[in-house]
C-alpha positions as CSV (number, residue, x, y, z in Angstrom):
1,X,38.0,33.9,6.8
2,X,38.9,36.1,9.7
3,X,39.8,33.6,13.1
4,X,37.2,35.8,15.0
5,X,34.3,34.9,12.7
6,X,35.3,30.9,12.9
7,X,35.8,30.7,16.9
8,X,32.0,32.4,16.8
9,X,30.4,29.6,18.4
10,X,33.4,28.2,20.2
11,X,33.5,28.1,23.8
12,X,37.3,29.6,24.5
13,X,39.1,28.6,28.1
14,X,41.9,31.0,26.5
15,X,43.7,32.7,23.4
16,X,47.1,34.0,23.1
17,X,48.1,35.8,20.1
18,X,45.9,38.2,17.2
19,X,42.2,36.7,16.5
20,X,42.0,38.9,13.5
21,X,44.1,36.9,11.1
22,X,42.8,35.5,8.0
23,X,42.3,31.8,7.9
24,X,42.7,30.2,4.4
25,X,43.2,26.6,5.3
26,X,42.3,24.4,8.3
27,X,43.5,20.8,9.2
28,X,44.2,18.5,12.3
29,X,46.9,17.0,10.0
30,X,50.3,18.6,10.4
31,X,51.5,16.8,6.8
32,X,48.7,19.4,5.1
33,X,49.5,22.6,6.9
34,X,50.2,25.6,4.5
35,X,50.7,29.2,5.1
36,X,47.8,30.6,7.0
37,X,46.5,27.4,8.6
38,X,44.6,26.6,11.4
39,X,46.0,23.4,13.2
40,X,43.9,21.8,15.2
41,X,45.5,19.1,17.5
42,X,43.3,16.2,18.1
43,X,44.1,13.7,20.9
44,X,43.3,10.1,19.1
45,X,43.9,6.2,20.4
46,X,47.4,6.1,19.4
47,X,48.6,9.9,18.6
48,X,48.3,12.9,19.9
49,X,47.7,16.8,17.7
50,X,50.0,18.2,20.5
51,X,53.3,16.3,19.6
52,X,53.2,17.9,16.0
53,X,52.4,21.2,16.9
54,X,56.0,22.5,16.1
55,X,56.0,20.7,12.8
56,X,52.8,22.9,11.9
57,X,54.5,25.4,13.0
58,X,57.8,25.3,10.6
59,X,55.0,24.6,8.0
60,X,53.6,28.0,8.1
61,X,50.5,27.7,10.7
62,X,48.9,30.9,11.5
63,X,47.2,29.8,14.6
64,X,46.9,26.5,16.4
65,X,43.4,25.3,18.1
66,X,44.0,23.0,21.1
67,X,42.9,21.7,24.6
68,X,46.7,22.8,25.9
69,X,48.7,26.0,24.8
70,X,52.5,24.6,24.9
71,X,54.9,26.1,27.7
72,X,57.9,26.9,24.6
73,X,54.3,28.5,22.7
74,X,56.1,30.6,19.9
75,X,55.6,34.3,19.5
76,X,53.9,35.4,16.3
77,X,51.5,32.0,16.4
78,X,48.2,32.4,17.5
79,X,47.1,29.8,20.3
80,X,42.9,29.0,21.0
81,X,42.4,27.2,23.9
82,X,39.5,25.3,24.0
83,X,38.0,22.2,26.3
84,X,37.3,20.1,23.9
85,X,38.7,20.2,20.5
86,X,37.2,17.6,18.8
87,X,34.2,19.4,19.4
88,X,35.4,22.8,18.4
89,X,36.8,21.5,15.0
90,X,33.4,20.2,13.9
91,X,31.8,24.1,15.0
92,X,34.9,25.7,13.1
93,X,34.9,23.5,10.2
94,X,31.6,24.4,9.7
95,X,32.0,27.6,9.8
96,X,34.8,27.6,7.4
97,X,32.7,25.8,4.6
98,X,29.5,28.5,5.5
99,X,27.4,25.8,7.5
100,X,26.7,23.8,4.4
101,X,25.0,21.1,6.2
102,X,22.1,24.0,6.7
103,X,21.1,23.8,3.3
104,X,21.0,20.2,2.8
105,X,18.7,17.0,3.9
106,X,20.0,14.9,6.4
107,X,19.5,11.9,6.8
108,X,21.3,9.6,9.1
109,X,21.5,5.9,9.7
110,X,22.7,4.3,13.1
111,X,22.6,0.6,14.4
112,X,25.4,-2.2,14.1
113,X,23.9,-4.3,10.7
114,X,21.7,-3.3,7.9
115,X,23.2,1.2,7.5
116,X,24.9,0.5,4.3
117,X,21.9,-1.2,2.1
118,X,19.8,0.6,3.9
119,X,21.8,4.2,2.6
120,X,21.5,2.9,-1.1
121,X,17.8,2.2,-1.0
122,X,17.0,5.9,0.3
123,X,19.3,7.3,-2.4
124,X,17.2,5.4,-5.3
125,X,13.9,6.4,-4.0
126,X,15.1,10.0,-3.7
127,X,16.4,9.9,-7.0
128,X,13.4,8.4,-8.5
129,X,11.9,11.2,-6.6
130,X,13.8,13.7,-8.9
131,X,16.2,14.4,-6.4
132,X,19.9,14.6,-5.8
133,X,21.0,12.7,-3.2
134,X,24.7,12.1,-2.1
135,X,25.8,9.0,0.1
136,X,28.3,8.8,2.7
137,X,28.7,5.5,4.1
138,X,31.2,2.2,4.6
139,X,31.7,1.4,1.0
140,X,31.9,4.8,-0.5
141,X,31.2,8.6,-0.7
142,X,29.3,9.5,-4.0
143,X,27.5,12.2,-5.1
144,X,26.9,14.3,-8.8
145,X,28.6,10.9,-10.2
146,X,31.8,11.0,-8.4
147,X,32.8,8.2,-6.4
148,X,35.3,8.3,-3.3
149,X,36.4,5.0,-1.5
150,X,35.4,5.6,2.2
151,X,38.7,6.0,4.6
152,X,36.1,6.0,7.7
153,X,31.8,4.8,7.5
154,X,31.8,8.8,8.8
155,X,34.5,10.9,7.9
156,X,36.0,13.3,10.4
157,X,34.4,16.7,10.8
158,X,36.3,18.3,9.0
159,X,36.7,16.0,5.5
160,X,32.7,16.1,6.4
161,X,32.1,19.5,6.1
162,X,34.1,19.9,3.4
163,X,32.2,17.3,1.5
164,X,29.0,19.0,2.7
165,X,30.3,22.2,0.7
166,X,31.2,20.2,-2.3
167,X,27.9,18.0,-2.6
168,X,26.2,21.7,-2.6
169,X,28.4,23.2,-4.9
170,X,27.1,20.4,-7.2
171,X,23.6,20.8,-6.5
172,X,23.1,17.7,-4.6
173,X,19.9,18.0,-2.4
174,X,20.1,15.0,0.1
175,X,23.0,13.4,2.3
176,X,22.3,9.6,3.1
177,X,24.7,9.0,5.7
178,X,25.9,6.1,7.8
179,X,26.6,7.7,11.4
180,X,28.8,5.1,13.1
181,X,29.1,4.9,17.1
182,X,32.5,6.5,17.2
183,X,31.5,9.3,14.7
184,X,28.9,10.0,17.5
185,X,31.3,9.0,20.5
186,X,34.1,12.0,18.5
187,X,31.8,14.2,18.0
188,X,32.0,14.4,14.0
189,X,28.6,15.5,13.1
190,X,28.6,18.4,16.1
191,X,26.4,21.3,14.4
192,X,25.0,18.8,12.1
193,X,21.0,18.9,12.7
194,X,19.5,15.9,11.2
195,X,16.1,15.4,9.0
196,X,15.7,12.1,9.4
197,X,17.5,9.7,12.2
198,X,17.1,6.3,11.1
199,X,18.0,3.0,13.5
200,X,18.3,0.0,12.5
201,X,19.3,-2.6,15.3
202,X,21.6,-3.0,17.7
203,X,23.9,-6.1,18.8
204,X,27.5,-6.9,20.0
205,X,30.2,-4.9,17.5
206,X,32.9,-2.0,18.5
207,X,33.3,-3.9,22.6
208,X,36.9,-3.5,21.7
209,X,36.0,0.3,21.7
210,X,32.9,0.8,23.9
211,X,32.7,-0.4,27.6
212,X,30.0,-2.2,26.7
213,X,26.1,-2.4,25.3
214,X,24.8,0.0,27.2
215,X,27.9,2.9,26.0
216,X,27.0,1.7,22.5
217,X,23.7,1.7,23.1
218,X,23.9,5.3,24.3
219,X,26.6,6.5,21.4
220,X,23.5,5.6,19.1
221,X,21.4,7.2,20.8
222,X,22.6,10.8,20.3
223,X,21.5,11.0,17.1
224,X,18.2,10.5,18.2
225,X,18.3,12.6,21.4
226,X,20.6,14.9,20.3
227,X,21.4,15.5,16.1
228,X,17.9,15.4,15.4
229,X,16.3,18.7,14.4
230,X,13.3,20.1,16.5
231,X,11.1,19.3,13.2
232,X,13.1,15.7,12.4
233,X,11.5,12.3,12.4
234,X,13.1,8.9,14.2
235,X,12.9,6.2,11.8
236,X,13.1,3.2,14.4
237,X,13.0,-0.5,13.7
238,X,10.4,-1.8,16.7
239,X,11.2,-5.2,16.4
240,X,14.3,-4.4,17.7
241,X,14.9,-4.7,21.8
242,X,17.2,-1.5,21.7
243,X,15.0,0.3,19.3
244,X,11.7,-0.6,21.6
245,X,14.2,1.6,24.2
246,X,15.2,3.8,21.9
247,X,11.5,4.5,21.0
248,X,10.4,5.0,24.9
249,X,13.7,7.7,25.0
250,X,12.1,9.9,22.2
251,X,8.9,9.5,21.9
252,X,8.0,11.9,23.8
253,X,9.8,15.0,22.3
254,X,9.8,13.9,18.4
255,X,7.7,12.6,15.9
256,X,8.4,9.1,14.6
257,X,7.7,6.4,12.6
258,X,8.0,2.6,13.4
259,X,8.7,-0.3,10.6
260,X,9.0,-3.7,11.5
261,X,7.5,-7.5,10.6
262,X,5.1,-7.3,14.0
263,X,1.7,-6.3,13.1
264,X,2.2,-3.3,16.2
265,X,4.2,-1.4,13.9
266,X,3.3,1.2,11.1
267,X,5.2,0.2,8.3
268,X,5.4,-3.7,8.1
269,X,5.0,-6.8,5.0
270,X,3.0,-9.4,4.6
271,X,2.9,-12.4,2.6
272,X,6.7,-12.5,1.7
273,X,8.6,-14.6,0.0
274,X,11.9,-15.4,0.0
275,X,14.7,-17.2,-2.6
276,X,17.9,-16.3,-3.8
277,X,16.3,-14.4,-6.6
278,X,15.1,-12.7,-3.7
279,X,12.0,-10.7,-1.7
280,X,8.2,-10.5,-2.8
281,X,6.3,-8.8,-0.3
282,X,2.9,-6.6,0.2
283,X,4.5,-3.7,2.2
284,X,1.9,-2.2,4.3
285,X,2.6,1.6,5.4
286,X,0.0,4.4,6.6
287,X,-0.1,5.4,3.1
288,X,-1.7,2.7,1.7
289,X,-0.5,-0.6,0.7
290,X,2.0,-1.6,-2.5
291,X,3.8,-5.0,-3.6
292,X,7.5,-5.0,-3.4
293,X,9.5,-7.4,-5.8
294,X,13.1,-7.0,-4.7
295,X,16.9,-8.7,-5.8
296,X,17.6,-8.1,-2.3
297,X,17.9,-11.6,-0.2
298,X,16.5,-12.4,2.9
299,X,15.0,-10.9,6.2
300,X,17.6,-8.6,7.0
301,X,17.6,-7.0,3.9
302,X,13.7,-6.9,4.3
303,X,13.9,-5.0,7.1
304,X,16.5,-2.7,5.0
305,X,13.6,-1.8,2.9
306,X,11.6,-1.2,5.4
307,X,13.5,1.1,7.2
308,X,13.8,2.6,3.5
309,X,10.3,2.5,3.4
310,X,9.4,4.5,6.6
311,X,12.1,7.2,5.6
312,X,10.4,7.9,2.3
313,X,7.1,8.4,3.8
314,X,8.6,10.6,6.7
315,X,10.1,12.5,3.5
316,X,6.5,12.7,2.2
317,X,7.1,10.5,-0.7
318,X,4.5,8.6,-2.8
319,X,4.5,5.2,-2.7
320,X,4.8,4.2,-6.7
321,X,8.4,6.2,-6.4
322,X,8.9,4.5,-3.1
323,X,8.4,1.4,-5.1
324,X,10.4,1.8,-8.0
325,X,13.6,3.4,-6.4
326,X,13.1,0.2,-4.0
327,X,13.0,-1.9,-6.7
328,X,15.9,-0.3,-8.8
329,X,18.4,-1.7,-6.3
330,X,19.9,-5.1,-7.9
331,X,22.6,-5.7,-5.7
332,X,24.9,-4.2,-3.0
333,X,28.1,-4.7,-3.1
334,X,29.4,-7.2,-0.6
335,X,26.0,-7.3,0.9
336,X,24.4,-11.1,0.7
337,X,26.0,-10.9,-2.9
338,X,25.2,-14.0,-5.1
339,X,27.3,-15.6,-7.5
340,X,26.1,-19.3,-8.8
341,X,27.8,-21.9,-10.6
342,X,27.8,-25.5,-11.9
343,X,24.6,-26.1,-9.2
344,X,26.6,-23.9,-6.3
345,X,25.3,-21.0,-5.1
346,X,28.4,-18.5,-3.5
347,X,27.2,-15.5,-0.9
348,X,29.9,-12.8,-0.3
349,X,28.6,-11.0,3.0
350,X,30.0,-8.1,5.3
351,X,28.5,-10.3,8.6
352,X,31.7,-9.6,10.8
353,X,29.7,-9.4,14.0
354,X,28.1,-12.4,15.9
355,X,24.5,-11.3,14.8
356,X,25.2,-10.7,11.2
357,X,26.9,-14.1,11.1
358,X,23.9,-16.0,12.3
359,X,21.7,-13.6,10.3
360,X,23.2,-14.7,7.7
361,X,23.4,-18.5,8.1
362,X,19.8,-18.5,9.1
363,X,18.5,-16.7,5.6
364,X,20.8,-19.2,3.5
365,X,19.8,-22.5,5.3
366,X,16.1,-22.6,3.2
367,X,17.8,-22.5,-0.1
368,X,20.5,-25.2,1.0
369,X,19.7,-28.6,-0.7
370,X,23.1,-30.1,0.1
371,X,25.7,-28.7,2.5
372,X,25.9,-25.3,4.0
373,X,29.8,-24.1,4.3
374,X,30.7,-21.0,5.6
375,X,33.9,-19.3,5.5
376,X,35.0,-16.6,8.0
377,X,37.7,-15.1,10.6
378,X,37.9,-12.5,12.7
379,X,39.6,-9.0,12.9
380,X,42.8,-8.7,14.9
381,X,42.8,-5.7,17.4
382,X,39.5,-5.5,18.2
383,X,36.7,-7.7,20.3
384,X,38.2,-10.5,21.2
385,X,35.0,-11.8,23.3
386,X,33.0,-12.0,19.9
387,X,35.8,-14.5,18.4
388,X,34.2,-17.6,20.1
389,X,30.6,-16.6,20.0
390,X,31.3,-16.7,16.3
391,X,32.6,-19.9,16.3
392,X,29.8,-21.2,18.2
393,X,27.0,-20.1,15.9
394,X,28.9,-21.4,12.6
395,X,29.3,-24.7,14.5
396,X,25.4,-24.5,15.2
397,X,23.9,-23.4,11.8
398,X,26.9,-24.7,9.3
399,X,27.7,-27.7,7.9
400,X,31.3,-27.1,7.4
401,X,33.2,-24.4,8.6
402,X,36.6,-22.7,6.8
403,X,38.3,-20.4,9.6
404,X,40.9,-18.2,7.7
405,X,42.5,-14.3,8.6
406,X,40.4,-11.7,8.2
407,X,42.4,-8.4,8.7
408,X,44.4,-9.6,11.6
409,X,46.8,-6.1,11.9
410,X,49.1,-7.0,14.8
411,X,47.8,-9.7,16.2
412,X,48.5,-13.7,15.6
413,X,46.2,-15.1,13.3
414,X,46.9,-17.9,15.5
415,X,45.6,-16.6,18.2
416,X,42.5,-15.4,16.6
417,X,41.8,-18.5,15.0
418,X,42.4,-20.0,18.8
419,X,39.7,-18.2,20.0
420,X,37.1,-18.7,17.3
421,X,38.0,-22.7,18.0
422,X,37.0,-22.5,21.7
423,X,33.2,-21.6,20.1
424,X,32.4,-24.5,18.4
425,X,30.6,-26.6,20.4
426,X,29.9,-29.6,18.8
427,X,30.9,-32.3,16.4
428,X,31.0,-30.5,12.9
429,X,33.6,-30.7,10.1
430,X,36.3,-27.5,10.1
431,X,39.4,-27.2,8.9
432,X,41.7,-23.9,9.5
433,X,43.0,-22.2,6.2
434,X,44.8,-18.8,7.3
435,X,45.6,-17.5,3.8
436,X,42.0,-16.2,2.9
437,X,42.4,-16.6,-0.9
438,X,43.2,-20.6,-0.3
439,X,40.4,-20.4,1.8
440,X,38.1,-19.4,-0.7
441,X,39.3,-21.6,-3.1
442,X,39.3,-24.7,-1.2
443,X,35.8,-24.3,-0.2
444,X,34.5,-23.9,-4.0
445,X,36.5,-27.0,-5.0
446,X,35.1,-28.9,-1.8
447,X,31.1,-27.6,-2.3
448,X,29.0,-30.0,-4.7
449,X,25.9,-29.5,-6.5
450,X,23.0,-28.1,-4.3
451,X,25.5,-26.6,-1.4
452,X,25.7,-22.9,-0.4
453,X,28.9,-21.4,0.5
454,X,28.9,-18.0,2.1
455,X,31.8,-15.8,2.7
456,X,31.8,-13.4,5.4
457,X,33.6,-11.2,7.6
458,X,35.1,-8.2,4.3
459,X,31.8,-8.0,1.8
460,X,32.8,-4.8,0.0
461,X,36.3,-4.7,0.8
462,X,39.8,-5.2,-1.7
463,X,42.3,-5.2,1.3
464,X,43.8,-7.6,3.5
465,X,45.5,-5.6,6.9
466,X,48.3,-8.1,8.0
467,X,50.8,-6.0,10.9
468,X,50.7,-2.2,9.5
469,X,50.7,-3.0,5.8
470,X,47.0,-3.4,3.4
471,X,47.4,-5.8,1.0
472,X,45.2,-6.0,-2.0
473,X,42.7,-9.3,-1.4
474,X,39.1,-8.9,-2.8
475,X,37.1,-12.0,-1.8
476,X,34.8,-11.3,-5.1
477,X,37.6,-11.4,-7.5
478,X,38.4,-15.0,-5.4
479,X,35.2,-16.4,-6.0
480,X,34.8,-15.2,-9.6
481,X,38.6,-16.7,-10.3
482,X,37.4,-19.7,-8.8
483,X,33.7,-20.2,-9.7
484,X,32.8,-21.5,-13.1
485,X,29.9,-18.9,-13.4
486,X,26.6,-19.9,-15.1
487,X,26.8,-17.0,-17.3
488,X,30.3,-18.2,-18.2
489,X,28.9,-22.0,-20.3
């Protein structure tokens, strides 16, 4: 594609060089460039697109897009100047890929807990619907039955335009998608316009990365005020003190739809019932009313299928395939996951983030006849203020407490484990187990007949970050190693 055609929409602060070349390749990775690239050079945390500008160069770059043309700029090398590149690459990637977004469904998810399940419920009601949805999430991208692991919850604009143009190529008629605060805060999804803008809650997370609630708070936001198309619908949870802002901030320029478990909202259950088999409800929706009987455990993910809920009708969706897509969901991987055993009941859960944690804990404690132990840590390199607020509410809603690593990068588990310790507040059995798989296994052996053990902090993932390496640790293959299952006798 000729340069000229993909800068269309661009705004330029300057060029240097022929804007009529052909473009067969772009890429903000200098390790990728081929002949006839575009480079794009992206300023990040902890590198900077400028500093490998020569190396695309050697490589065979045709033109380089970039917020500062270099004084030693090369002759025969076209140079686009632009004010903000992150922006620019998302408007030129989709341009290169024909604006495939266009001709799809979108249909976003934002908020701190609850984007992942929720993703997986839409997809089954849309597919019960007889449609083709893809998913782009934490866990995974998937769509026409190929499965990639996720590298980022939203991939960078231009690995998200190009999967845009493959989920098309194969017919797929719906993109799920988990939009994450710093997706929002980069500017991935520019020229994205979404269908749906779903929000689920909102609570401490990503304070290593945002100034604080309210920057988070307004990330979110964008998709709402800003990504939404003129005809889209807000999918807001109204129980939810940022969403009850979030409502007054769009209310009055887009339709929306409100779910929640307070009788002021329009898509809402009654008479439910939890157990670690899981959710009976009546779910009660504008529509009409229908009984839900989900594998899905506990309030949190009964708001998930709210939330699903409310999107399907916004999609115009009857409520028996509402139902039975809802329904189809067994389990989500590393999502309130259960594995039982010789009178022990095992939850692996993502809850990484003060909120989830006591989430969590709270939904478990009903179904605890003996002891509830919980085993956690917390990530190295991000917020360190959460560390102790953790510690405090498994000291206030456990029985026994495990703290182990959980993905500490470059920083001393020590340390980490330090800080989670000045939480607990009162007397309550813990012991500290850094290696996560000992962890695990120790608290198995400990728990007798009737207890609950949950896992938290990785859910879905098979990796352990320790300095700049990934290990392979998968706190399901743990538990199953060390669990004598009930399907097992």
């Amino acid at each position: 594609m000729r340069l000229r055609e993909l800068l269309k929409n661009i705004l330029i602060v300057d060029t240097q060089g022929n804007l009529e070349i052909d473009v067969k390749h772009i890429t903000a990775h200098s390790k990728q460039v081929s002949p006839g690239s575009l480079f794009i050079a992206l300023k990040g945390l902890h590198n900077n697109g400028q500093a490998y500008i020569g190396e695309a160069i050697i490589k065979g770059a045709a033109a380089i897009l970039t917020e500062e043309i270099p004084l030693d700029s090369k002759n025969g090398v076209t140079y686009i100047k632009v004010g903000n590149a992150r922006e620019a690459a998302a408007k030129v990637a989709a341009a290169f890929y024909q604006h495939p977004a266009e001709k799809l469904t979108l249909i976003g998810i934002t908020g701190t807990n609850g984007k992942t399940t929720t993703s997986f419920l839409i997809a089954s009601i849309l597919e019960q619907a007889q449609r083709r949805p893809g998913i782009i999430g934490t866990i995974k991208y998937q769509y026409a039955g190929k499965t990639i692991p996720a590298s980022l919850t939203t991939p960078d604009s231009l690995e998200l335009q190009k999967l845009f143009h493959e989920m098309l190529t194969n017919d797929i008629t719906d993109v799920v998608m988990e939009v994450s605060s710093h997706s929002l805060f980069y500017k991935r999804v520019e020229g994205c316009k979404f269908k749906l803008a779903i929000f689920t809650n909102l609570s401490r997370d990503h304070l290593d990365f945002h100034e604080n609630m309210e920057a988070y708070f307004n990330c979110k936001k964008e998709l709402f005020t800003y990504y939404l198309a003129p005809e889209g619908v807000a999918v807001i949870n109204a129980d939810d003190t940022w969403g009850q802002r979030l409502l007054k901030a769009v209310a009055h320029h887009s339709p929306y739809i409100t779910y929640g478990l307070s009788t002021q909202t329009q898509v809402r259950a009654q008479e439910v019932n939890f157990s670690l088999d899981g959710t009976k409800a009546i779910i009660q929706t504008p529509e009409g009313n229908f009984s839900l009987v989900s594998s899905l455990i506990g309030q949190p993910n009964l708001y998930n299928l709210l939330a699903a809920t409310a999107a399907a009708i916004a999609l115009g969706i009857p409520l028996s395939v509402i139902k039975s897509g809802l329904e189809k969901i067994g389990r989500v991987k590393g999502r309130m996951e259960r594995f039982s055993g010789k009178g022990i009941e095992v939850i692996i859960d993502y809850a990484h983030t003060p909120d989830a944690l006591k989430q969590a804990l709270t939904t478990l404690r009903p179904f605890c006849q003996g002891k509830l132990i919980t085993v956690f840590g917390c990530g190295g390199n991000r917020d360190r203020g959460k560390r102790p607020i953790m510690g405090e509410i498994a000291s206030e809603l456990a029985d026994m407490i495990i703290i182990t690593n959980d993905n500490p990068r470059n920083e001393s588990s020590r340390q980490i484990i330090q800080d989670i310790e000045m939480g607990i507040k009162k007397e309550i059995p813990y012991c500290i187990i850094p290696d996560r798989q000992q962890a695990i296994a120790w608290a198995i052996k400990y728990a007798k007949k009737g207890d609950v053990v949950l896992i938290a902090g990785k859910g879905h993932e098979n990796y352990q970050i320790v300095g700049d390496k990934k290990y392979h640790l998968d706190d399901r293959e743990e538990v199953i190693k060390n669990l004598v299952m009930d399907n097992e006798e």
